[in-house]
N, C-alpha and C positions, 0 to 999 in steps of 0.2 A: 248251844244257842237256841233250839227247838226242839220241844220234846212235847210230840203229838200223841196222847194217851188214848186208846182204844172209842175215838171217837165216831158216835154212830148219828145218821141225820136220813130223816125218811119223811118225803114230801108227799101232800095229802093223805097222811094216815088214815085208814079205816075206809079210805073212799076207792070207787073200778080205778083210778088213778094215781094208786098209792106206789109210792118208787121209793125206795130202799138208795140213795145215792152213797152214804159212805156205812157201810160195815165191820164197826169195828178196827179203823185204819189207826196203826201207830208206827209213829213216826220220829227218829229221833238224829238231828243234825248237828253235828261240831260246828263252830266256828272256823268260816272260809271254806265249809263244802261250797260246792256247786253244783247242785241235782240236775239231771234235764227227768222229766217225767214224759211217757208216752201211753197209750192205749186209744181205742175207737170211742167213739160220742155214746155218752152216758156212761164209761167208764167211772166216773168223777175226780177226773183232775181238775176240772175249772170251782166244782163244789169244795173239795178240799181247799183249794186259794181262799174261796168266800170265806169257807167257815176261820182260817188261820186270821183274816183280816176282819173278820164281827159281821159280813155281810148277810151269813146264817147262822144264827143262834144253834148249836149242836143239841143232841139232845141227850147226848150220854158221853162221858169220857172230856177229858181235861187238854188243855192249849198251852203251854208253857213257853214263851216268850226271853230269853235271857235270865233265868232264874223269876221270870213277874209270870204270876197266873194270870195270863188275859181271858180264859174260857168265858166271863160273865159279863167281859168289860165290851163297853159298846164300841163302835165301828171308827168312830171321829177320836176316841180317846187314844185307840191302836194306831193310828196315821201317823203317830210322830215316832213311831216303832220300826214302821212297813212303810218302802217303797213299792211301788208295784205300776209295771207298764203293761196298756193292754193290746190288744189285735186291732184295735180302730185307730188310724194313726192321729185320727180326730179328738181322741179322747186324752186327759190328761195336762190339756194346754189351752189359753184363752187365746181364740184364732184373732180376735181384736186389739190385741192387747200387743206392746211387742214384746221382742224376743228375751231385754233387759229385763222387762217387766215380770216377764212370766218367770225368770230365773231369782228372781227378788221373791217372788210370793214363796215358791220353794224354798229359798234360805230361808225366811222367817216361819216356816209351819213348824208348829209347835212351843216356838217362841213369844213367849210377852208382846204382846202389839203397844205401843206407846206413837203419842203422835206425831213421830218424830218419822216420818214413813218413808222421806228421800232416800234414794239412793247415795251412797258416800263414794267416794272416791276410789277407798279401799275393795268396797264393793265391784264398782265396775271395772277395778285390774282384776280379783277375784276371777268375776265372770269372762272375763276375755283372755283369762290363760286356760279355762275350763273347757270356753269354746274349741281352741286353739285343737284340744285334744281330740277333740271328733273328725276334722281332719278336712272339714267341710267347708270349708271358709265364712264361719257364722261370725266370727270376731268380727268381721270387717261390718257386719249387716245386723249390729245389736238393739240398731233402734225398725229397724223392720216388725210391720206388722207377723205374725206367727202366721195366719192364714196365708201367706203369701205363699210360706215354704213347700217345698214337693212333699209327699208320702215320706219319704224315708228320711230325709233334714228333719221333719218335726217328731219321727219318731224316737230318731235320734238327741234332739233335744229333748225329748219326754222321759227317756233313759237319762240322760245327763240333771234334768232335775228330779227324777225319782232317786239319785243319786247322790245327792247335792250334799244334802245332812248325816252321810256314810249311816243310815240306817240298818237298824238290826238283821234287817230280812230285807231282801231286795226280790219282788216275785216278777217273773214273766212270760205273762198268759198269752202265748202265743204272738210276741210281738210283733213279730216278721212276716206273719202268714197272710196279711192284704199286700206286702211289696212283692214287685220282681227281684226275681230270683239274684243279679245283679245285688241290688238295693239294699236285698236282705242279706248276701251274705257280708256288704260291709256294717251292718248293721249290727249283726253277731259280733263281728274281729269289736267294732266298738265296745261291745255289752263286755265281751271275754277281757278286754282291757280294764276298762273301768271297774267289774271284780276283781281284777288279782292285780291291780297299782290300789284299792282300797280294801285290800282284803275282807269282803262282805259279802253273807252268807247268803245265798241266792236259790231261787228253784226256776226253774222254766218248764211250762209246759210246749209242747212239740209237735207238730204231726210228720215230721222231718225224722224219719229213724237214721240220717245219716248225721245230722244235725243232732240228734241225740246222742250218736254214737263220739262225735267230733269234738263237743263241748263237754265241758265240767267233768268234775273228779268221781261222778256216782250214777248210777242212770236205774230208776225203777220205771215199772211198767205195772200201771193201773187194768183193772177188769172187775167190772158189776160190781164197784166201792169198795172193791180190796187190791192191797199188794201184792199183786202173783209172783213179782219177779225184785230184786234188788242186790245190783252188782258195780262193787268199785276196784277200784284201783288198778292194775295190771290185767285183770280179768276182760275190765269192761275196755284197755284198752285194744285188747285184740279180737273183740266183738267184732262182728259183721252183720248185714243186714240179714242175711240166714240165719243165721246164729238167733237170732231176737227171733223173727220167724216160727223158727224151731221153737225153741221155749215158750212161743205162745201157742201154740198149737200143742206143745206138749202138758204145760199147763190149766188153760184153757180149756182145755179137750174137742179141741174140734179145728181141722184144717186151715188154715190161709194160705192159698196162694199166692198174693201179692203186699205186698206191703201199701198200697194203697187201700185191699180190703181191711187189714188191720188198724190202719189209725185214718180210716176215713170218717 
């Protein structure tokens, strides 16, 4: 479903402020993985997102999207490929707009606009068996404004319409990390649902190594724009936070004692 070819992107070249963020990274995803990605700030997980969604033009090495090269293709043409939730539970959703509303603009991305822009009927059963699944009792509150909802409702809805059009790639950059700990882990059991009832090939980035370890079927672990580490299946289910730990320090080459110095 994703095949990340030896993609390299180095910000301010030539200048005291030249950063090296991906090195080379290749990447290659079946249909219905679910990656969680971890490593400390300027690793480049959040750069790898950008560059897979057109937000940075790479500068070496190819993007391979479901069999479609997207490496050249711009950012707005990639959106009806990629879903993607971010860290801001602000971002993603018109806080003015309601909750109908905002789930309507989702169905139609990428879709022929005609002026024909009502909602139907069909539609709003649609949306209110979709709600139903989040668990939240949004069904009942479809004409509410979105600003109204807490952190975790709209992040939850922003997952449900980054969802909406079972898109190729579903990314998510940290979605959880502005909720309480509460908030976010139903926010997870949500995400973990709505990939494996749509089988859709997903990555997440993390700074939860237990949340890494908990969720999805493959778990790598980013450092100074390369893949140090990348382990699935039975392996990665009897990971522990040690275990990661260990392998970063042994890869790495140099100590951590906390898993907060690690993916701080």
């Amino acid at each position: 479903m994703l095949k990340v070819n030896n993609i390299e992107k180095t910000f301010n070249p030539g200048t005291i402020n030249e950063k090296k963020a991906l090195d080379g990274v290749s990447l290659h995803l079946n249909p219905g993985d679910f990656v969680t990605i971890i490593g400390g700030n300027g690793a480049g997980k959040s750069t790898l997102m950008n560059a897979i969604t057109g937000v940075w033009p790479v500068d070496n090495g190819s993007i391979i999207l479901d069999g479609t090269n997207v490496t050249g293709m711009p950012e707005y043409k990639r959106a009806k490929y990629i879903g993607r939730v971010f860290q801001d539970p602000m971002m993603g959703t018109a806080p003015d707009m309601q909750i109908i509303e905002n789930l309507a603009l989702a169905y139609r991305r990428g879709k022929k606009r005609t002026l024909s822009w009502g909602i139907t009927k069909k539609e709003r059963e649609l949306y209110h068996e979709k709600l139903k699944i989040l668990g939240l009792g949004l069904e009942d509150r479809m004409t509410s404004k979105v600003g109204l909802l807490s952190g975790g409702q709209r992040q939850a809805l922003t997952l449900l319409m980054a969802s909406l059009q079972s898109p190729k790639l579903l990314l998510l950059d940290e979605h959880t990390a502005a909720l309480d700990p509460t908030t976010a882990a139903k926010v997870l059991e949500i995400s973990e649902e709505i990939i494996s009832e749509n089988n859709l090939t997903a990555m997440m980035i993390t700074h939860n190594m237990h949340d890494a370890i908990a969720h999805g079927n493959r778990l790598i672990m980013m450092n100074e724009g390369k893949i140090i580490y990348d382990v699935q299946g039975e392996e990665k289910k009897n990971l522990t936070k040690a275990d990661l730990m260990a392998k970063f320090a042994e890869i790495a080459g140099h100590q951590v004692e906390s898993d907060k110095m690690l993916l701080s």
